[in-house]
C-alpha positions as CSV (number, residue, x, y, z in Angstrom):
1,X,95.7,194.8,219.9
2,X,94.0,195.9,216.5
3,X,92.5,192.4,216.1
4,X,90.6,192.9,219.3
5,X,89.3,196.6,218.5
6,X,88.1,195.2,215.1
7,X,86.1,192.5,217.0
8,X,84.8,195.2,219.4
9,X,84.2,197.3,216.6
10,X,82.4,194.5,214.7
11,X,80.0,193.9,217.9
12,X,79.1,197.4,217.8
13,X,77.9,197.7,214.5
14,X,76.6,194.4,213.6
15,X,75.2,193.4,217.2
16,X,73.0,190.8,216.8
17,X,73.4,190.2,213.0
18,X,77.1,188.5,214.4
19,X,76.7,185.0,215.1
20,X,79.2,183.6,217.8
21,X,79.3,180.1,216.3
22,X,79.7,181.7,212.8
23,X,82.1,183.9,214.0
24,X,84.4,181.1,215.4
25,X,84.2,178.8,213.2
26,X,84.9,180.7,210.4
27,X,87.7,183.0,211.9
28,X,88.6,180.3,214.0
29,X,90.9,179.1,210.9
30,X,92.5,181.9,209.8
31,X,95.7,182.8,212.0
32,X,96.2,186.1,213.5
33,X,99.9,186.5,211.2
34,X,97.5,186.3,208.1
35,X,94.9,188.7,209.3
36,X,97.2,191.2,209.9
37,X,99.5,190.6,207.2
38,X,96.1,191.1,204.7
39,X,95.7,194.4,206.9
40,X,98.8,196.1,206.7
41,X,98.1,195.2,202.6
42,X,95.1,197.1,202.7
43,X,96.8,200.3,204.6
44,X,97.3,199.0,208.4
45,X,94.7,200.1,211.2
46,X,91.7,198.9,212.7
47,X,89.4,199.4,210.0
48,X,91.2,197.6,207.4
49,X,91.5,194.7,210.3
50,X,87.9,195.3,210.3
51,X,87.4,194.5,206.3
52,X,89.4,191.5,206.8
53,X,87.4,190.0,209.1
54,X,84.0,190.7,207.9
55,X,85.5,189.6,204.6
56,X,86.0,186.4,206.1
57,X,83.1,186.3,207.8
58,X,80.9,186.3,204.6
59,X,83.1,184.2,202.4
60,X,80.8,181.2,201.1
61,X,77.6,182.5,202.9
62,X,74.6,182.3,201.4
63,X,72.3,183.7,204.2
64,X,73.5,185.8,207.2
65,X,75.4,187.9,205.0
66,X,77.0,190.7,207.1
67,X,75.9,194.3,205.3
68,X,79.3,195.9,204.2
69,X,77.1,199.4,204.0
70,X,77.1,199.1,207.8
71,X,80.6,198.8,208.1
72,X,81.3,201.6,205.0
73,X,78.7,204.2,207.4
74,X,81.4,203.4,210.2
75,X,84.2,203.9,208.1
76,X,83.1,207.4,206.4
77,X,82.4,208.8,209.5
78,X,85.4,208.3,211.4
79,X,87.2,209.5,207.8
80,X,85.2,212.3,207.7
81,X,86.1,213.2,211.7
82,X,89.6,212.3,211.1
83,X,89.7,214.8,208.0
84,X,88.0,217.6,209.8
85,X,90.4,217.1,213.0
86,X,93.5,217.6,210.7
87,X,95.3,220.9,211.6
88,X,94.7,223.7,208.5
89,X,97.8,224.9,206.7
């Protein structure tokens, strides 16, 4: 299930900078076990589901380079939100 919110996620903030073919071929090759497993390594969640794929995504590119400040705005923001939501002690 996280797999799919971090593609939706990734359509949201990269829209048209996300090329389909790009996208498949290169995540087309790395099994779902090994996304997650790199995931939970990072701290579990979407977002770090997220980082995996967009780090995929870019490995090798020269041009067509996803921006990883677009993904870090995302990130900070729901940190931020989440931080501000916790209940005060």
């Amino acid at each position: 299930m996280a797999i799919k919110q971090a593609i939706a996620i990734m359509v949201m903030v990269f829209k048209d900078d996300l090329r389909d073919e790009i996208f498949k071929e290169k995540l087309g090759s790395v099994s779902p076990k090994e996304i997650a497993r790199t995931a939970r390594e990072r701290g579990g969640g979407t977002l770090c589901v997220v980082e995996v794929l967009l780090t995929e995504y870019n490995k090798r590119m020269k041009a067509n380079i996803l921006s990883w400040k677009k993904f870090n705005k995302l990130r900070d923001a729901y940190l931020s939100e989440e931080s501000s939501d916790a209940p005060a002690e």
